[in-house]
N, C-alpha and C positions, 0 to 999 in steps of 0.2 A: 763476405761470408756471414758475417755478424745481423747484417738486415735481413739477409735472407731465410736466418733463424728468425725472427725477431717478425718477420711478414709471415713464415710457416706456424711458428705458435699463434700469430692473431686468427689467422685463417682455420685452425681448427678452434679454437676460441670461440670463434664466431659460429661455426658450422654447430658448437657443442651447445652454446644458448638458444641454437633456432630450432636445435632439436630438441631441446628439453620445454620450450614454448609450444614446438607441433606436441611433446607427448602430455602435457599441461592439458593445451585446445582439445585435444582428443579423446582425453581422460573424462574430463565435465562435459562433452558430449554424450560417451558411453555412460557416464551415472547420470546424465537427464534419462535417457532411453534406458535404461533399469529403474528408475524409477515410474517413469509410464508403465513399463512391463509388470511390474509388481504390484500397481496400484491396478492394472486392467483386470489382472490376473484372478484378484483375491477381488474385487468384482463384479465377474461375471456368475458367479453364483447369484446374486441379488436381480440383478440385470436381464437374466436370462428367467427366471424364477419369476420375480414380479414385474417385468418390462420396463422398460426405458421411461415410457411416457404414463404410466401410471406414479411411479417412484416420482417424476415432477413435479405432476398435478397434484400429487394426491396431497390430499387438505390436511392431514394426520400423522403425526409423527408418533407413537404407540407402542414401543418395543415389548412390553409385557403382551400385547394383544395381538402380535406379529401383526400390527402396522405400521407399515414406513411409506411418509409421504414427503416431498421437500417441501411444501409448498409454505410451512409455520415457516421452517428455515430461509429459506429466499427472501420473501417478506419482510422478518426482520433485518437479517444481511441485507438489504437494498436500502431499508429506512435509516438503520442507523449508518450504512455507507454514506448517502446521500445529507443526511444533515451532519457529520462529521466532518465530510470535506468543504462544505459549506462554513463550517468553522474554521478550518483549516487555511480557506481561500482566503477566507475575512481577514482574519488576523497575517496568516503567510505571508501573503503578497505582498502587502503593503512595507512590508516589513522588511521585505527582501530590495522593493524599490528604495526605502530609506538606506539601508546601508550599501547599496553600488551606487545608488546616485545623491543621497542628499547628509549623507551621517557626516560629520567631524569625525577627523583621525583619532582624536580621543575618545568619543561616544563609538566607533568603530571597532576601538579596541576594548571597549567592557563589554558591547554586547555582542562581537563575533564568537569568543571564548566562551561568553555563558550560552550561547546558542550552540555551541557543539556539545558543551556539557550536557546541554537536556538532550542532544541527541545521543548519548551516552547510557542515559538511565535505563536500564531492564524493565522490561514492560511487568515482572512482574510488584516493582515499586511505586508504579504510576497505578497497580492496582488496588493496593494496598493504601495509598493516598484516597482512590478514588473510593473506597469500603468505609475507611475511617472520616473524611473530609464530606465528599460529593454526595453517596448517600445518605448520608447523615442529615445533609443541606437539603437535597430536595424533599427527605419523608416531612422535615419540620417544616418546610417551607410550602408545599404544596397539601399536606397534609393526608398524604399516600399509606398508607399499608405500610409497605416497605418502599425506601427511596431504590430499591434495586430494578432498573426500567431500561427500556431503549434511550427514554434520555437522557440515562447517565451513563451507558454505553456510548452514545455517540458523541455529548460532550467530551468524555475520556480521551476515545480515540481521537476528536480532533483535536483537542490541546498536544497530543502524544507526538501527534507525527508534525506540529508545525515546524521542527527544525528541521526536517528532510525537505519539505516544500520550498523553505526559505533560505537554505543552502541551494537547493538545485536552478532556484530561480534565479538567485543573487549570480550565481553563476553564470546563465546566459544571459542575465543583461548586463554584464559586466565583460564579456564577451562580444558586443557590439564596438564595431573598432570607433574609434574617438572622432575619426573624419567625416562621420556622418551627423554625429552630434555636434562639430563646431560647423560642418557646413548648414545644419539647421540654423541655428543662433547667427552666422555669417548672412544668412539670409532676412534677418526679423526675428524669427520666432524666440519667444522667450524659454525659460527655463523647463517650464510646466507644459508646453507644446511642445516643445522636442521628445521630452518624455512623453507626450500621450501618441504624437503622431509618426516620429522614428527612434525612437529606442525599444519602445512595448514592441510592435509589430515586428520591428528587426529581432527581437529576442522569441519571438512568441513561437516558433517551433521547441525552445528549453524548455518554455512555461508549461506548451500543453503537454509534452512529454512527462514533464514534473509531476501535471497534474491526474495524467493517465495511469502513471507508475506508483505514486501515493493511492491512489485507489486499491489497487493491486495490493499494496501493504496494509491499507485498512483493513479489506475484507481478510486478508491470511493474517488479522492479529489472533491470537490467541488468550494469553492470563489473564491478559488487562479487562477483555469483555467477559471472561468468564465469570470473574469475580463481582460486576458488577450488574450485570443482566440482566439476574437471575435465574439462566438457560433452563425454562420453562416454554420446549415445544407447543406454542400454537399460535392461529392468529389472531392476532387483535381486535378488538369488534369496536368503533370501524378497527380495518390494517393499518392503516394511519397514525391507532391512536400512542402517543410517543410515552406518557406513563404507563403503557403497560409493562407485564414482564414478555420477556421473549427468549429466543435462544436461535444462535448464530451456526454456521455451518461448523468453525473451529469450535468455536465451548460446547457444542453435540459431542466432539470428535473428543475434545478432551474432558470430557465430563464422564463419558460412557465407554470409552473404551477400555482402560481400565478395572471393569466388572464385567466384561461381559464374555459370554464363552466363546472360545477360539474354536473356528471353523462352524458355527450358529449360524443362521440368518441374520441374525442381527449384528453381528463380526462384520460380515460380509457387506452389509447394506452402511457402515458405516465406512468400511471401507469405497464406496459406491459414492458418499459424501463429498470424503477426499478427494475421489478422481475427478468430483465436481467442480468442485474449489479448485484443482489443479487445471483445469481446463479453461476455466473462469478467467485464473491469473496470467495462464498465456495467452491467453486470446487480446487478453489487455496489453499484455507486453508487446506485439503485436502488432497490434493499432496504435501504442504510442512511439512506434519506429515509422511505423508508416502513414501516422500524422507529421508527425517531423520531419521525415524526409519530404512532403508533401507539401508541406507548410513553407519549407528551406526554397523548396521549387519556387514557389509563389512570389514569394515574398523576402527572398534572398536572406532567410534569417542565419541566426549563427548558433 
């Protein structure tokens, strides 16, 4: 009589966590799809008004002269995305190779700890570092105007997000079961071919996921590039050029929404930003499920 309480209470027990897990799963469904709806919504004023593919292309971001174009914004979202994570990879990586396959348990143990701690810091102390520190460094050093540019923006961002890279890395290659690794070296191969020829590859569905999802996070930072930027709409002449100033799709968002009047065009068209950036981030999300899982096919990673 006693088990058969003792089997009735686990059995709603159980039934009581899977349902609080489905109304969890279906709660962060319903607030993704409120937030599409609310970002389409407040929108389509701009979108319908100035069209899709002029708001794109168009070369001018203008608010005072009702013009709204993305194209300053793209521009620099792209350059400083692209040589950020290039910093990011540079230093990341290797970083994440040393500590799953080559650290000492005690060098292990100082730098896993301090690598979460910087993944800790509020972006907006890395911007504040980067205002007082990194600006500072490039006006005297390159001898700029103001050190506030794309590339102290992209610097920033990449030093910011290396512990997310290097955690998520460290993780799939640490995730590679051990049998493949000692049947390499069972084989010949030394320490450094194993790692280049079956660890990386076996891992490389985490990596490129890491690397696709750190993207994602760069482009939706916000304080850190605000403050350092300069969020000065336009493009660069060349686009290219990485001292200039610029301004990101977030530091527009958060630079100007706060002054400007609700339900305006110009409300609207920043809201129009947002759903951009929103659209951007999933699409990345996205593709780095279905490089991974694509990658897993291939090449049996883990």
């Amino acid at each position: 009589m006693e088990r058969q309480r003792i089997k009735m209470h686990r059995k709603y027990g159980e039934k009581l966590v899977e349902s609080l897990l489905f109304v969890s799963a279906i709660t962060s469904i319903l607030i993704m799809l409120l937030i599409f709806y609310f970002l389409i919504h407040e929108s389509l004023p701009a979108l319908s008004s100035l069209g899709l593919f002029s708001l794109i292309t168009g070369p001018k971001w203008h608010p005072s002269g009702d013009i709204y174009g993305f194209l300053p914004l793209i521009s620099a979202s792209m350059v400083i995305t692209l040589l950020a994570l290039l910093i990011n990879i540079m230093i990341g990586f290797p970083l994440a190779i040393y500590l799953a396959e080559l650290a000492s348990p005690r060098s292990k143990a100082v730098l896993k700890p301090a690598i979460e701690l910087l993944a800790g810091v509020p972006s907006i102390v890395y911007g504040f570092l980067g205002v007082i520190i990194l600006v500072s460094y490039l006006q005297d050093s390159f001898d700029m105007l103001t050190g506030r540019s794309i590339l102290a923006g992209s610097i920033l961002l990449g030093i910011m997000f290396i512990p997310y890279l290097t955690t998520i890395c460290e993780d799939a290659l640490r995730a590679v079961p051990s049998e493949f690794k000692e049947g390499s070296l069972a084989l010949g191969a030394n320490r450094w071919q194993t790692l280049r020829n079956v660890t990386i590859p076996a891992a490389s569905s985490g990596i490129t996921a890491a690397i696709l999802l750190n993207i994602g996070s760069i482009i939706g930072e916000t304080m850190a590039v605000l403050l350092v930027v300069g969020n000065v709409a336009r493009i660069a002449s060349p686009f290219y050029d990485i001292f200039d100033q610029g301004a990101t799709f977030t530091s527009v968002i958060a630079g100007e929404m706060g002054e400007v009047a609700r339900g305006s065009m110009h409300y609207h068209a920043l809201f129009a930003v947002g759903f951009a950036l929103l659209i951007v981030v999933s699409i990345l999300s996205l593709i780095a499920d279905y490089a991974r899982a694509r990658i897993r096919r291939k090449f049996g990673g883990y």
